[in-house]
N, C-alpha and C positions, 0 to 999 in steps of 0.2 A: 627747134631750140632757138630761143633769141636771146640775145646778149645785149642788156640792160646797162647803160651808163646815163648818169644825172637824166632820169627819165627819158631818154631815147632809146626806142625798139630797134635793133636791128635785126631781122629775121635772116635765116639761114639761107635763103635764095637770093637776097639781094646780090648786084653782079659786084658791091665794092668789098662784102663780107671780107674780112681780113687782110684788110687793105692798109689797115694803122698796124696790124701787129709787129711783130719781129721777125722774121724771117729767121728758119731752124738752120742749123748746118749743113743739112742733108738738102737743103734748098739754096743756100749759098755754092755747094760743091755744084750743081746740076748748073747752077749761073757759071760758075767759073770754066765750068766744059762747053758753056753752049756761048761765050764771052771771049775765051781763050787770046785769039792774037789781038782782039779788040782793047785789053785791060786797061793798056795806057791811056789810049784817050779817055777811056771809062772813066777812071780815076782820077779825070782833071775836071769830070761835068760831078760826080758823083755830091749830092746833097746830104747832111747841111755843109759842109767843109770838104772842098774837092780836097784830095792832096797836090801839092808842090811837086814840083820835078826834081828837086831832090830826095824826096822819100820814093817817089818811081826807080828812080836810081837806084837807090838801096835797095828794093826787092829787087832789081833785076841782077843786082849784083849780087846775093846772096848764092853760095855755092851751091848749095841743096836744091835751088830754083833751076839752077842753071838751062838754059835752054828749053823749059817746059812753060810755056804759054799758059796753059790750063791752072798749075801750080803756084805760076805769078799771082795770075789772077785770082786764087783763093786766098792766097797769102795778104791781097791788098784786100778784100773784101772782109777778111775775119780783122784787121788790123782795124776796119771803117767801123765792123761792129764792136770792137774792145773799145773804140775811140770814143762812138757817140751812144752806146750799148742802149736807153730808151728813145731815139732820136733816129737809129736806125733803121727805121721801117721799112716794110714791102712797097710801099707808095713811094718812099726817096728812090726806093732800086726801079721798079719802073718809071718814075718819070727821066733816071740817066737813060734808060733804055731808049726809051722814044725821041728824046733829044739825040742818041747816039746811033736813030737808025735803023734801032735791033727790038725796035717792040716787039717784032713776031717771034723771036728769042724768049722772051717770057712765057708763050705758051705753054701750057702744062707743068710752069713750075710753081707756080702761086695757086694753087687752085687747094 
């Protein structure tokens, strides 16, 4: 199957196939566990608009978070997708990854 835009093939093999989409929930959670005590910094390199350290704060302060790494981190990644919702692509989330370090963290969650 290949997916067609303004006359470019992209075929189902190629290695960047869904590389523009959106990334589902079920692939934000699996970041958020495999991301965990990293989020903060995450979330200062994260594209197009890192967040502030004051909106860090505020997840970290939120009671329901409290002390869960993993839960921070979904909490700031679904907030990144409400934020920038067509903008936040699978390509923004791996290029923080790489810059953060944690490329091999992406394996098998994009795929």
């Amino acid at each position: 199957e290949a997916h067609a835009q303004e006359g470019v093939s992209l075929p189902t093999t190629s290695p960047t196939q869904g590389i523009y989409r959106l990334p589902t929930h079920e692939e934000l959670s699996k970041l958020a566990y495999r991301i965990g005590s990293h989020w903060k910094s995450f979330a200062l390199i994260i594209e197009p608009k890192p967040f502030n350290k004051a909106e860090i704060n505020e997840i970290e302060k939120m009671a329901s978070l409290a002390g869960d790494p993993e839960e921070q981190a979904l909490e700031m990644l679904t907030r990144w997708q409400t934020r920038h919702t067509s903008q936040a692509t699978v390509e923004c989330l791996c290029q923080a990854l790489r810059r953060e370090g944690l490329g091999e963290q992406a394996v098998n969650i994009f795929e």
